[in-house]
Each structure stands twice: as structure tokens, then as C-alpha cells.
C-alpha positions as CSV (number, residue, x, y, z in Angstrom):
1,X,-0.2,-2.3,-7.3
2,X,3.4,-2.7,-8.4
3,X,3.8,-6.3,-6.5
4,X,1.4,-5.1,-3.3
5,X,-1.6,-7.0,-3.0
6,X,-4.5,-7.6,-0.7
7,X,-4.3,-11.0,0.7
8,X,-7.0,-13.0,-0.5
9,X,-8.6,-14.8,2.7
10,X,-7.7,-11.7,5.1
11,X,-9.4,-8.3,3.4
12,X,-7.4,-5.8,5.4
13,X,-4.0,-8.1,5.4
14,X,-1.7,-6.6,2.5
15,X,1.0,-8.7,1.2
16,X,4.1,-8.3,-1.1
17,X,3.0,-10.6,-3.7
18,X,6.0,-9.8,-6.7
19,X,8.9,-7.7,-5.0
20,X,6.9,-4.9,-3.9
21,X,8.8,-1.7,-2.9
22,X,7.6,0.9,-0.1
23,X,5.8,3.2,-2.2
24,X,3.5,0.4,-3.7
25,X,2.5,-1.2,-0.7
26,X,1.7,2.9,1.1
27,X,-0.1,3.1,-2.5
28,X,-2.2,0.6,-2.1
29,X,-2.8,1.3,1.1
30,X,-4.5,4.9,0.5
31,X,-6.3,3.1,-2.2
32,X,-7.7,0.9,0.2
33,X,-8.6,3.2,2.6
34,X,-10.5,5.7,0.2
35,X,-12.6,3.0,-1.0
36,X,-13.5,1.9,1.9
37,X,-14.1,5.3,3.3
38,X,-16.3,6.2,0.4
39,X,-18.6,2.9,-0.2
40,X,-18.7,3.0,4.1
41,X,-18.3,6.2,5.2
42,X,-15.4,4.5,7.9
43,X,-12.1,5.5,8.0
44,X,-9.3,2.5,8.3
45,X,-6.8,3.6,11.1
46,X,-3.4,1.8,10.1
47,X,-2.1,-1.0,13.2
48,X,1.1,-1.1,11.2
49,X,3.9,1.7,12.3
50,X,5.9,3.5,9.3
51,X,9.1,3.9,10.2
52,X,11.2,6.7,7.7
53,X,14.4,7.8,7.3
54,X,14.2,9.9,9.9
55,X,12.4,8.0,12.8
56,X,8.7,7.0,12.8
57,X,5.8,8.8,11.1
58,X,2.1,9.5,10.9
59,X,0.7,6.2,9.4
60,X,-2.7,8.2,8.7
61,X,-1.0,10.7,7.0
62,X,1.3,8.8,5.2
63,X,-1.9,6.6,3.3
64,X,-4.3,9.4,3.6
């Protein structure tokens, strides 16, 4: 998704593969996490913290 990638030994590793930007890696992220959520019925919870513009905020909410 626009340079974002899931790395290809390490499932829930994501890696900027081609110059990824913010929005493609928090894209693929959500994506992700849905279809995981819907083939498994679990819900990823993000390690990673998001830090905006104006401070940090909710990783979950951010991909969800």
C-alpha cells in the first residue's frame, strides 16, 4: 500500500519498502488489523506509539 509492506519473514513487522509516507503505512495497518480481526475474531493492539503534530495519540484509534 503506497510503499508500506508487511515484511515477509515477520507477519506483524511492517516495513517501508518504496518511500512510504505516514498515511500508507497507518493504512495498511487498519488493513491488517481488520483482516485479522475478521478471519480470527482477535484484535491486534499496536506496540508502536504514534506520535502527531500535537503530541502522542491513540494508536488503536488511529488504525481502527
Amino acid at each position: 500500500m503506497g510503499g508500506a509492506a508487511v515484511h515477509r519473514q515477520q507477519a506483524l513487522v511492517l516495513i517501508n519498502e518504496d518511500n512510504a509516507k505516514s498515511e500508507d503505512v497507518v493504512q495498511l495497518a487498519h488493513h491488517v488489523r481488520q483482516k485479522v480481526g475478521e478471519k480470527f475474531n482477535v484484535w491486534l493492539e499496536p506496540e508502536v506509539r504514534f506520535i502527531g503534530a500535537s503530541g502522542e495519540v491513540s494508536a488503536v484509534e488511529t488504525i481502527s
